[in-house]
TORKOL-4160 file (C-alpha; in steps of 0.2 Angstrom, whole numbers, padded with zeros to 4 digits, m for minus):
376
<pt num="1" X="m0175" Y="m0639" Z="m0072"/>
<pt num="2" X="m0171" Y="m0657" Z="m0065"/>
<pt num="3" X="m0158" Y="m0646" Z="m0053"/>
<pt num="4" X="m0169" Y="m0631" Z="m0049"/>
<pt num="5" X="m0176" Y="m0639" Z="m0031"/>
<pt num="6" X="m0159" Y="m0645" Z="m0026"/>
<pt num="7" X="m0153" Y="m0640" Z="m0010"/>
<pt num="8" X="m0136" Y="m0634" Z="m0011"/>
<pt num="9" X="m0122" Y="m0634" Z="0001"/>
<pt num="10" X="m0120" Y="m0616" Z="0011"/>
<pt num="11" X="m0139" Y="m0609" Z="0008"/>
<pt num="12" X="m0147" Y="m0602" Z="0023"/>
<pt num="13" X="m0160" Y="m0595" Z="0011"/>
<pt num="14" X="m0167" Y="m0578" Z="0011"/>
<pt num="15" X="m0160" Y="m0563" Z="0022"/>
<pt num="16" X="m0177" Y="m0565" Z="0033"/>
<pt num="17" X="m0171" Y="m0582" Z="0035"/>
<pt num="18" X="m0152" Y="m0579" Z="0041"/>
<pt num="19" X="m0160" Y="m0566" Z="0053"/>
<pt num="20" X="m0172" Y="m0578" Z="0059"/>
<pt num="21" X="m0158" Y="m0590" Z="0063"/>
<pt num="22" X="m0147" Y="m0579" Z="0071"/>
<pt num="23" X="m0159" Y="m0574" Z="0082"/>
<pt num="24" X="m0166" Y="m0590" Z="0087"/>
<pt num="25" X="m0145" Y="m0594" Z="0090"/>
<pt num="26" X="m0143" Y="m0580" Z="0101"/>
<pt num="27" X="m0158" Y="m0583" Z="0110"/>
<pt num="28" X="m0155" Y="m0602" Z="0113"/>
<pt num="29" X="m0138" Y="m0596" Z="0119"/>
<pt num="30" X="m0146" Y="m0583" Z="0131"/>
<pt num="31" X="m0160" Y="m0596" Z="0136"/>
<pt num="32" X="m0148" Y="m0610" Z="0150"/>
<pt num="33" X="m0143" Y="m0594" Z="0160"/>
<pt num="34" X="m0160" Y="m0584" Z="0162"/>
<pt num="35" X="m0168" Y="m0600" Z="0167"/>
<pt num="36" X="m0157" Y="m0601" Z="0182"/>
<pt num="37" X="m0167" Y="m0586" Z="0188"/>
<pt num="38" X="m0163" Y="m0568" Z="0188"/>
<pt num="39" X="m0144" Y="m0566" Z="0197"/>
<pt num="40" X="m0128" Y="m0558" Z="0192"/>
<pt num="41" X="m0122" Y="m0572" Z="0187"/>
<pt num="42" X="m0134" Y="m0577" Z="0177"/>
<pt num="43" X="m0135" Y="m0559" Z="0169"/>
<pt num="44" X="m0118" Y="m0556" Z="0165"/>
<pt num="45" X="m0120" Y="m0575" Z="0155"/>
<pt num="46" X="m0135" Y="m0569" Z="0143"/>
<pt num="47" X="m0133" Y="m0550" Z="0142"/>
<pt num="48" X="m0122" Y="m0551" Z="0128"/>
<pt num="49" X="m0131" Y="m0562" Z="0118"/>
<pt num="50" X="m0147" Y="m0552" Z="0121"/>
<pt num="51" X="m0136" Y="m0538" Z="0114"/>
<pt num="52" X="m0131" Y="m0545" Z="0101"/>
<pt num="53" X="m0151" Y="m0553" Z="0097"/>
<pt num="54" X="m0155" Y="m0532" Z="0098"/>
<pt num="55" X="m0139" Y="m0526" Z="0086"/>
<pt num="56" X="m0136" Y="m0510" Z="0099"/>
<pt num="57" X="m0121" Y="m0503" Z="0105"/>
<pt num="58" X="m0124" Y="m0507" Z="0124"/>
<pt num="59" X="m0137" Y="m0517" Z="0134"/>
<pt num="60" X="m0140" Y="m0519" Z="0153"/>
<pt num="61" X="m0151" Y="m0530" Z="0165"/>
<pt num="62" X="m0155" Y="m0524" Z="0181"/>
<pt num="63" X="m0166" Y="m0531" Z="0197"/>
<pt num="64" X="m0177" Y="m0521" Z="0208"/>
<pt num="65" X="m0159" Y="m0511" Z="0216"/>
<pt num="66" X="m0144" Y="m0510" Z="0204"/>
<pt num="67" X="m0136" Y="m0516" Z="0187"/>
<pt num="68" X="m0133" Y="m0534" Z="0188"/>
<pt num="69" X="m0125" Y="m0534" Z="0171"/>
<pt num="70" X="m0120" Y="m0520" Z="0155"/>
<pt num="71" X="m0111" Y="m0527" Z="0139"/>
<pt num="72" X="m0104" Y="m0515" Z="0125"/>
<pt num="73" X="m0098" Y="m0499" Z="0126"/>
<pt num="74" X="m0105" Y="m0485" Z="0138"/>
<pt num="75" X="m0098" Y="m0494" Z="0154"/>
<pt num="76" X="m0099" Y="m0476" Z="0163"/>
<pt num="77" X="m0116" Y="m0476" Z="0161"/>
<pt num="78" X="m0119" Y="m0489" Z="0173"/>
<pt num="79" X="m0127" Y="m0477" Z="0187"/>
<pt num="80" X="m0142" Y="m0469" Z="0175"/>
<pt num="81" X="m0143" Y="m0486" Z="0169"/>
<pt num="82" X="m0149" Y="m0490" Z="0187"/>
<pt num="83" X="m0159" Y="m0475" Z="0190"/>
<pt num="84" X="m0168" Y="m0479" Z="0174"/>
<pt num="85" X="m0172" Y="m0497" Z="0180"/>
<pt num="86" X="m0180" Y="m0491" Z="0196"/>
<pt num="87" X="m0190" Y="m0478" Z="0189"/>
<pt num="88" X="m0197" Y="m0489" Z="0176"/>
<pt num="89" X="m0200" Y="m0503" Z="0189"/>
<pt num="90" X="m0211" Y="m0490" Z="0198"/>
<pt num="91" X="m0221" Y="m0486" Z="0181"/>
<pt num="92" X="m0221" Y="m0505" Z="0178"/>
<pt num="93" X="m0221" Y="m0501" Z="0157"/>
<pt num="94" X="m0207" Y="m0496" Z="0144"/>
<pt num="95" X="m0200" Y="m0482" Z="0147"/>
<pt num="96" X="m0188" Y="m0470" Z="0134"/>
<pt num="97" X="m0175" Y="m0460" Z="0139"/>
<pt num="98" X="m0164" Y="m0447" Z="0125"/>
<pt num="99" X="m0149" Y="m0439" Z="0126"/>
<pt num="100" X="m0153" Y="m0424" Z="0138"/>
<pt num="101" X="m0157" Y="m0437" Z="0152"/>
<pt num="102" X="m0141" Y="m0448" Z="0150"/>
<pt num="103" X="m0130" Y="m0432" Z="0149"/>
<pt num="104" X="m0115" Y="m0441" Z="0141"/>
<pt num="105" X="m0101" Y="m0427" Z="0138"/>
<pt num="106" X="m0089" Y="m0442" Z="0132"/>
<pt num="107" X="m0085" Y="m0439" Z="0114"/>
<pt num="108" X="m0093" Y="m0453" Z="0102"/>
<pt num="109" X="m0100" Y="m0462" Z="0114"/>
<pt num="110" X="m0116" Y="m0467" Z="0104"/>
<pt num="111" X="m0127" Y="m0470" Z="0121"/>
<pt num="112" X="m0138" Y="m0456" Z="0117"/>
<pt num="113" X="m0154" Y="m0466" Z="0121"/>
<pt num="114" X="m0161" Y="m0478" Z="0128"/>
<pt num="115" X="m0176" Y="m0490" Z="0131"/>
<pt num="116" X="m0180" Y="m0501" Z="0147"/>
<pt num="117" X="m0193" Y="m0511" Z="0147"/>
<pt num="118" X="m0199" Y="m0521" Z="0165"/>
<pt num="119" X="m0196" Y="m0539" Z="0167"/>
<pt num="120" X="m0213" Y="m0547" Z="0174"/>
<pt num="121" X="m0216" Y="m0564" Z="0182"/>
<pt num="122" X="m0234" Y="m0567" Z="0189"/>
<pt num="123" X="m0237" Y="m0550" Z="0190"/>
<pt num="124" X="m0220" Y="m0545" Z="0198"/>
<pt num="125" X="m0208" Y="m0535" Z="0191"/>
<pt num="126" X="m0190" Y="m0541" Z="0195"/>
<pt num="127" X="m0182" Y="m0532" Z="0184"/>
<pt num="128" X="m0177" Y="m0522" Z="0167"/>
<pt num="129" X="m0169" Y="m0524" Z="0151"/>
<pt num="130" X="m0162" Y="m0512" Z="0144"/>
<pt num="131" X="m0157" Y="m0506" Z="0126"/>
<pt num="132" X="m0144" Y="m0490" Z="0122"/>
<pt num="133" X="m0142" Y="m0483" Z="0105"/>
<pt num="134" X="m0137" Y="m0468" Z="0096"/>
<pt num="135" X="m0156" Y="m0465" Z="0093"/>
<pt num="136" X="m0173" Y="m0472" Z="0098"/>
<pt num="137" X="m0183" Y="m0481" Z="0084"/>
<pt num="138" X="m0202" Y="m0487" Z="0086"/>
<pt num="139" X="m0195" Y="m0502" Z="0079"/>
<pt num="140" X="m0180" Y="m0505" Z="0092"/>
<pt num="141" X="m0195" Y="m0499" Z="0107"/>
<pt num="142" X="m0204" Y="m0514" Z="0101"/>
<pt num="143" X="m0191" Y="m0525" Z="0100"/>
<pt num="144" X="m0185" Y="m0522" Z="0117"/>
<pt num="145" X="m0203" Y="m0524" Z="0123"/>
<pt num="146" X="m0201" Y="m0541" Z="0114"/>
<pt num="147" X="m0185" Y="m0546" Z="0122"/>
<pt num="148" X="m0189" Y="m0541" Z="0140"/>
<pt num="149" X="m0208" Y="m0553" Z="0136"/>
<pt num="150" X="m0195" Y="m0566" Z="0133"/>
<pt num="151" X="m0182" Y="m0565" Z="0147"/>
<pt num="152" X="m0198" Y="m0565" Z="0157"/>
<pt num="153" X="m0204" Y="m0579" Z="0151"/>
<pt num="154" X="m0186" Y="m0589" Z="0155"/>
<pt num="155" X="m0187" Y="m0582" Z="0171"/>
<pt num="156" X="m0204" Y="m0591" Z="0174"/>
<pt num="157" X="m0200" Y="m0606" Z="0168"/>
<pt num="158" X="m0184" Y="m0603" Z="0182"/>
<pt num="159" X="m0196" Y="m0600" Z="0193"/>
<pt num="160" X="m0208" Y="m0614" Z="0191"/>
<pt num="161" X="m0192" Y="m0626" Z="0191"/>
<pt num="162" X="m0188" Y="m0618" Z="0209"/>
<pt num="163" X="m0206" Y="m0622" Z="0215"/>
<pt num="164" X="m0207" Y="m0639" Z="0208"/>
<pt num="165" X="m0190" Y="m0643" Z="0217"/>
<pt num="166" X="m0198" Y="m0635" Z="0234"/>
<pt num="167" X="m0212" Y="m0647" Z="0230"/>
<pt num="168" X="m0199" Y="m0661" Z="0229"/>
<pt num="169" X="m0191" Y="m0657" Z="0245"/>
<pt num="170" X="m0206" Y="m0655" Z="0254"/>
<pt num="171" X="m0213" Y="m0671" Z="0249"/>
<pt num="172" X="m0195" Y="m0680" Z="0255"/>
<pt num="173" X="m0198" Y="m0672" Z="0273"/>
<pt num="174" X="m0214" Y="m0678" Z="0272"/>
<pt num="175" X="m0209" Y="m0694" Z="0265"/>
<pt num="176" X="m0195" Y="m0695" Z="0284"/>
<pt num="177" X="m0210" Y="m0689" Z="0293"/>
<pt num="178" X="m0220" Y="m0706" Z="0287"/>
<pt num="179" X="m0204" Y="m0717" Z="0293"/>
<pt num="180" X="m0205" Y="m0710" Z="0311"/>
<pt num="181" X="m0222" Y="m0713" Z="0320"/>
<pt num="182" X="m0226" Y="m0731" Z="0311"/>
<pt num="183" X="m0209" Y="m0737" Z="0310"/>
<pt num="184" X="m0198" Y="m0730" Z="0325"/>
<pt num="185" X="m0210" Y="m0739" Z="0336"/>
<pt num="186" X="m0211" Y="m0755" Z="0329"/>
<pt num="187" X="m0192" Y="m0757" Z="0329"/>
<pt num="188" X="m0188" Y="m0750" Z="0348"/>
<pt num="189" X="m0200" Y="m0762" Z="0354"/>
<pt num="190" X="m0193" Y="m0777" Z="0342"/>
<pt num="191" X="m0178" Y="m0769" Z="0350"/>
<pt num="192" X="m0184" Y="m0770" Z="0368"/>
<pt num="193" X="m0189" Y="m0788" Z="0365"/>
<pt num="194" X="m0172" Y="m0794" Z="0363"/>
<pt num="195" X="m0163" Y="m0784" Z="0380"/>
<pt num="196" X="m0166" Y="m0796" Z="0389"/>
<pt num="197" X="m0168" Y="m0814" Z="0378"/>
<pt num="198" X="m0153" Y="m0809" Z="0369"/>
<pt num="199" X="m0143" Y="m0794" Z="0372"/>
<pt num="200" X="m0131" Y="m0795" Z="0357"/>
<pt num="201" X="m0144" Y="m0797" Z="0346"/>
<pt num="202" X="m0152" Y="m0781" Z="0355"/>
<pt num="203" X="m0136" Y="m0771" Z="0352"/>
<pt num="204" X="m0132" Y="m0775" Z="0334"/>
<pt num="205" X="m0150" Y="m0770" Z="0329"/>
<pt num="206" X="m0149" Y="m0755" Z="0340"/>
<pt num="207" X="m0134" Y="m0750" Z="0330"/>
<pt num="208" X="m0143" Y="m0753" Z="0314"/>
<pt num="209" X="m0158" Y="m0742" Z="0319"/>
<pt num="210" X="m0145" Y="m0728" Z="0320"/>
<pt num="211" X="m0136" Y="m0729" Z="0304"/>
<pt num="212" X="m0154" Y="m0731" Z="0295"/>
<pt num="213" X="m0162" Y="m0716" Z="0302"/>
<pt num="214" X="m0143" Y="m0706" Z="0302"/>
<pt num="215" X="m0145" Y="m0711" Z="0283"/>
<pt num="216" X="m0164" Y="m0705" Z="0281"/>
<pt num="217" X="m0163" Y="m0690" Z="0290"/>
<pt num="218" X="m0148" Y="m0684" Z="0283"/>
<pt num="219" X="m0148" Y="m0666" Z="0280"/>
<pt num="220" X="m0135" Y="m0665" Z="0262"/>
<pt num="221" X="m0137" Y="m0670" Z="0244"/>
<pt num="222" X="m0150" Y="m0673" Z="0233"/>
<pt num="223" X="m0143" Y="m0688" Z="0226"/>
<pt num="224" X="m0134" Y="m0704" Z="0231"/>
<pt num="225" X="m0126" Y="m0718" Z="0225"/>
<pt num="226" X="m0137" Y="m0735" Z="0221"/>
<pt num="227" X="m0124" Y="m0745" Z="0236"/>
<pt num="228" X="m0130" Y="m0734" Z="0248"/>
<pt num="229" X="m0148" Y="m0734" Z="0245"/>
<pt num="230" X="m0147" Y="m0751" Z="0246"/>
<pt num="231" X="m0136" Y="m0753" Z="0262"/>
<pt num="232" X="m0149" Y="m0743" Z="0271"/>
<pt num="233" X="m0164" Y="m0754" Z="0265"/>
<pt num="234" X="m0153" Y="m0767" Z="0269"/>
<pt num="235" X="m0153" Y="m0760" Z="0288"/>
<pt num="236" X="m0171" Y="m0758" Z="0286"/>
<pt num="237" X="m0176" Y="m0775" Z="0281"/>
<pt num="238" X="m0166" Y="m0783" Z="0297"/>
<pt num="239" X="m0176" Y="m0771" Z="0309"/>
<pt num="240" X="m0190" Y="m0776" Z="0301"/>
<pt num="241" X="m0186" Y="m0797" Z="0300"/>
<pt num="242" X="m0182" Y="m0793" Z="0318"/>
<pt num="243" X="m0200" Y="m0788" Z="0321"/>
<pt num="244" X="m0209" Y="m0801" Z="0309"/>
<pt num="245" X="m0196" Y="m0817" Z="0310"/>
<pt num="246" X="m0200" Y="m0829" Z="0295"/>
<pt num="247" X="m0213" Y="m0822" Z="0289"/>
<pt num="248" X="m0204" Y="m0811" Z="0283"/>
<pt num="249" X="m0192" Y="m0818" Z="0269"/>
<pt num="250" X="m0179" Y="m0809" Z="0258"/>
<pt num="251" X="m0169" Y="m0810" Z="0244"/>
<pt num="252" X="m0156" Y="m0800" Z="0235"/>
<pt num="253" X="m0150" Y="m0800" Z="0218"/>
<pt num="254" X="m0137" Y="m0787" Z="0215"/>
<pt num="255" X="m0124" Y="m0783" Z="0201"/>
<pt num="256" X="m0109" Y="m0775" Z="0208"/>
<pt num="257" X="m0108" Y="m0765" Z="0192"/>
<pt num="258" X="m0124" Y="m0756" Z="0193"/>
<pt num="259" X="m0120" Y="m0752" Z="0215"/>
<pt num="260" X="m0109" Y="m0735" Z="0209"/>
<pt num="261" X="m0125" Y="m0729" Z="0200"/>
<pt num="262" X="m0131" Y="m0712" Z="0206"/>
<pt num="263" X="m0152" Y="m0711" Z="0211"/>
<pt num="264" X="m0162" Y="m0696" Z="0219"/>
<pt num="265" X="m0160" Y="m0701" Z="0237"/>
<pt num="266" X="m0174" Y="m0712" Z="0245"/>
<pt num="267" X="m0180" Y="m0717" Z="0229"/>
<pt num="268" X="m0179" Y="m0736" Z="0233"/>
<pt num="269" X="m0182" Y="m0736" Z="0252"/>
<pt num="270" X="m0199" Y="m0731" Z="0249"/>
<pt num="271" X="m0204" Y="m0744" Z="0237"/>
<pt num="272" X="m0196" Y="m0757" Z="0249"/>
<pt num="273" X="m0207" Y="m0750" Z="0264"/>
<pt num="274" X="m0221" Y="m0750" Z="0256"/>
<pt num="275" X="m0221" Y="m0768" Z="0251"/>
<pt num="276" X="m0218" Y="m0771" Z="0268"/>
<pt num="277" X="m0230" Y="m0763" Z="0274"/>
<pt num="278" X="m0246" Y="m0764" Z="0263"/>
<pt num="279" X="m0239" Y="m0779" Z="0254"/>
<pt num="280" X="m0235" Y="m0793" Z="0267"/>
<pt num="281" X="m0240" Y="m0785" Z="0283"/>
<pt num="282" X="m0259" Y="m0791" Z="0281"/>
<pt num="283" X="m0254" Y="m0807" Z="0276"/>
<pt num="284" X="m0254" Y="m0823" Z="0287"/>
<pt num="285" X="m0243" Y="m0833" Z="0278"/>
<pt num="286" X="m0224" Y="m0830" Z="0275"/>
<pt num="287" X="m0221" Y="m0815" Z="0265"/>
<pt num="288" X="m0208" Y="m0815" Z="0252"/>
<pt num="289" X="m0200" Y="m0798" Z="0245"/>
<pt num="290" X="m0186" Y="m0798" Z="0232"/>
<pt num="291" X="m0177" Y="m0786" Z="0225"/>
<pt num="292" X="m0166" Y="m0786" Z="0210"/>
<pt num="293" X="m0154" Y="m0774" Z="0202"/>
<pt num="294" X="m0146" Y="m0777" Z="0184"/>
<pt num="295" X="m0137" Y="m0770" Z="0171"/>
<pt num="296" X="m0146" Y="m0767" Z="0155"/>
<pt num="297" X="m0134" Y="m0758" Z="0144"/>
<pt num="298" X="m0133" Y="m0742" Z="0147"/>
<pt num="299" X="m0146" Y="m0742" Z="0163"/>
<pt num="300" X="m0149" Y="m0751" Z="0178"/>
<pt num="301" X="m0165" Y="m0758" Z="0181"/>
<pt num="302" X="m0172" Y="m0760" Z="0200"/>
<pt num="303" X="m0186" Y="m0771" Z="0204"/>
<pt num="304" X="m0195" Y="m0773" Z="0222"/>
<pt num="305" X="m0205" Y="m0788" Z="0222"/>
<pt num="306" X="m0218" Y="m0796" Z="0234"/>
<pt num="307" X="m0230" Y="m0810" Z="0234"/>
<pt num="308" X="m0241" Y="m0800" Z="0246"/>
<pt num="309" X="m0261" Y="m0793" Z="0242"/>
<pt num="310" X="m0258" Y="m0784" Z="0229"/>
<pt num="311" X="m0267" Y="m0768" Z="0225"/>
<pt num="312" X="m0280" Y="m0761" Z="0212"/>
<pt num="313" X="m0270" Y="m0753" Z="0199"/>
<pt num="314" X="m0281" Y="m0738" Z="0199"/>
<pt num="315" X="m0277" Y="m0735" Z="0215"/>
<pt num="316" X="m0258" Y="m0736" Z="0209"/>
<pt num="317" X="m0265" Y="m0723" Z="0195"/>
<pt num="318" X="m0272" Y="m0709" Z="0208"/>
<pt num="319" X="m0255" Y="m0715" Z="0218"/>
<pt num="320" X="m0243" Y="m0710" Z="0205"/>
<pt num="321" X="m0254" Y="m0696" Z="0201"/>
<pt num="322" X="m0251" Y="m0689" Z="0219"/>
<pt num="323" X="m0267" Y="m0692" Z="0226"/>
<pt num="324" X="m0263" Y="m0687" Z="0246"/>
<pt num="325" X="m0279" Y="m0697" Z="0251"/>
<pt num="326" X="m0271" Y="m0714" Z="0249"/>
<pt num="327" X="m0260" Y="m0724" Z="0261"/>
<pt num="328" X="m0243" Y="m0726" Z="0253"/>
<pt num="329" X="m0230" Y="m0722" Z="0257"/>
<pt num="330" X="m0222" Y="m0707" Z="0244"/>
<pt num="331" X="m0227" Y="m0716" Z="0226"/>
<pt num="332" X="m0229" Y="m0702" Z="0219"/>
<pt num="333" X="m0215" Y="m0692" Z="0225"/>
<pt num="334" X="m0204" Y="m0706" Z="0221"/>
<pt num="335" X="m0213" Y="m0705" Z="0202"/>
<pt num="336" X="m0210" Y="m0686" Z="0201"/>
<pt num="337" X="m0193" Y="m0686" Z="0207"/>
<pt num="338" X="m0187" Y="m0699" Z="0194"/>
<pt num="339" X="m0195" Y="m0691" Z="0180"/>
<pt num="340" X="m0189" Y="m0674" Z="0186"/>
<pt num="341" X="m0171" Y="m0680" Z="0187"/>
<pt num="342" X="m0171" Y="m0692" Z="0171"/>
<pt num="343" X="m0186" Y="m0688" Z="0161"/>
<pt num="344" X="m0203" Y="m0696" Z="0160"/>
<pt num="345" X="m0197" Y="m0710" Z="0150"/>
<pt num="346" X="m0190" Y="m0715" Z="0168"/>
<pt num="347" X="m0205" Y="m0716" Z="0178"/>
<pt num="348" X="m0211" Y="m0730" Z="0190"/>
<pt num="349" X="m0218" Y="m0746" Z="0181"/>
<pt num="350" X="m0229" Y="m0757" Z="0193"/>
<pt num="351" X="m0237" Y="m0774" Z="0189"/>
<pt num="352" X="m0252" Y="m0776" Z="0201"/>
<pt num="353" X="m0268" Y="m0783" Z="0205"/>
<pt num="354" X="m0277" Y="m0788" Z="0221"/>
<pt num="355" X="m0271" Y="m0807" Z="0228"/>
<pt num="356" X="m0257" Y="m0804" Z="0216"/>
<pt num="357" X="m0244" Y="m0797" Z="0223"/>
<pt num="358" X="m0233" Y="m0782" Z="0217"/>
<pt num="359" X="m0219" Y="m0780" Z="0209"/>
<pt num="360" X="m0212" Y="m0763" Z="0206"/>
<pt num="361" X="m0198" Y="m0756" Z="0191"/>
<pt num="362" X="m0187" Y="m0744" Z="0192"/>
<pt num="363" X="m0174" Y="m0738" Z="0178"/>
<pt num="364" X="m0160" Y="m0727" Z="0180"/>
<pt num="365" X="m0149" Y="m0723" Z="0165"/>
<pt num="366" X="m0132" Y="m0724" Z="0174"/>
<pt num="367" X="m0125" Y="m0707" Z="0166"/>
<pt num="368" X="m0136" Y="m0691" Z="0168"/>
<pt num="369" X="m0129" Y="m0676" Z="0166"/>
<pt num="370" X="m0130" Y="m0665" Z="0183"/>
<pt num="371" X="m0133" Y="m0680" Z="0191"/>
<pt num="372" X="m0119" Y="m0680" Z="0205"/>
<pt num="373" X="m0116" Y="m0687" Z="0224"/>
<pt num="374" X="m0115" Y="m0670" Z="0235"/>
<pt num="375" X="m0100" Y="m0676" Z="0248"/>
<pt num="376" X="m0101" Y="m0659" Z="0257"/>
């Protein structure tokens, strides 16, 4: 009795529970590639493993025109295969096929039937799977049908991703578009006042108004490196010092070992304008911004100080939350992007209140896989 609830090495438990674990293993093996969307690439990675989740002889996947993918025996079936995915995309439901409409005249080739059922995202169909056996059970139809309900739902999640990433890159356009108008024209005509006072000064500033907006509206890569974030606020600070003189103070505390980190790109340029320009740009005494970037084991931190007016942290709250009524400049894009990329442990932390001043936080784990500078 005193050994009778003991687990014991090497038991999976009943026959139902194998089964269950294989198919959740074959699923999860199938799962990475479907959610990349519905390619050939992607097909000829988790056809198999759906093949082998069904136990049949042969499986395809097909979009809206052709087989993308067929594993297991029965390669010469390939063009009834695709005739069987068109019709049953026009029907839009499961459809059966049996040994008269496949007419194999190989000998033992056990693809004598088949069952294709339509892949549906939102109310599309993209798509079949499709299941080949010697002959069609009720029980393999509906296990089909619940494979396909699956592979749709990956391909929705695919789907989803590939809109929230259009999101993303829509809200970095938007977030260039804001740098233009309000601070093109401020730093031409901080520019303009220098041609003649002091040209060299005019020249050098002129020079670093071109690598800034070279680097903000660069058209490549998702992602760059901490240094070069930092280089182009760098830029950005002395266009806008040119502009505001001492009341505009800075200070820069940076560990070299935390510059080679990769960040989604304009991630800290934003926080850094818009402490410029709703932190200090009110204020009549001198405005002080720092910004610090340290190691902390196994992440960087980034912090974007000011001792300008502070804000309401509701405010912050409907910023964050991507309220489009407020006047800041990408908060919440720079919130979503970082929790996209690392997690939502990794959102934007800000310490605020009005006539307090505002300091933002920014962590960055300094590996992430997929997270890569794009040099093309």
């Amino acid at each position: 009795m005193r050994n009778a609830g003991r687990w014991r090495r090497g038991h999976l438990g009943s026959d139902a529970d194998r089964a269950a674990f294989r198919a959740l293993h074959q699923a999860s093996l199938a799962a990475p590639a479907l959610q990349q969307g519905l390619t050939a690439a992607s097909a000829e990675r988790a056809v198999k493993h759906l093949r082998n989740l069904l136990g049949t002889p042969a499986m395809a996947i097909t979009d809206t025109e052709s087989v993308l993918a067929w594993d297991g025996v029965g390669g010469h079936h390939l063009d009834q295969a695709a005739v069987v995915g068109l019709l049953t995309i026009e029907r839009g439901s499961t459809r059966t096929v049996d040994r008269g409409q496949l007419g194999c005249t190989t000998n033992g080739c056990p693809v004598r039937s088949g069952i294709a059922s339509p892949l549906i995202v939102e109310g599309r169909v993209l798509g079949t799977v499709q299941a080949f056996a010697p002959t069609t059970t009720a029980g393999l139809v509906r296990a089909t049908e619940e494979v396909a309900q699956w592979v749709s739902g990956q391909l929705e999640l695919a789907e989803l991703d590939a809109h929230r990433n259009r999101m993303i890159e829509a809200e970095v356009r938007a977030l260039r578009a804001q740098i233009s108008p309000h601070f093109v024209y401020n730093s031409l005509n901080a520019i303009a006042s220098f041609v003649r006072t002091d040209p060299d000064r005019a020249r050098d500033l002129l020079l670093e108004f071109a690598d800034f907006t070279r680097y903000s509206f660069r058209r490549h890569g998702e992602f760059t490196t901490l240094a070069e974030e930092l280089r182009s606020i760098e830029r950005y600070l002395l266009l806008e010092q040119a502009r505001f003189g001492d009341r505009l103070q800075v200070t820069l505390n940076v560990a070299p070992e935390v510059l080679p980190v990769v960040v989604p790109f304009l991630c800290i340029q934003p926080l850094v304008e818009n402490a410029v320009r709703h932190g200090l740009e009110g204020v009549e005494q001198a405005g002080h911004l720092t910004i610090n970037a340290h190691d902390r084991g196994h992440e960087a931190v980034i912090e974007v100080e000011d001792n300008g007016v502070g804000e309401d942290p509701e405010k912050v709250r409907r910023a964050l939350a991507g309220d489009a009524s407020l006047d800041s400049v990408g908060l919440g894009n720079v919130d979503a992007r970082l929790r996209a990329t690392f997690g939502d442990d990794y959102g934007l932390v800000v310490e605020t209140a009005p006539g307090a001043g505002t300091k933002v936080i920014v962590r960055v784990p300094k590996f992430a896989p997929g997270v890569t500078v794009d040099r093309a």
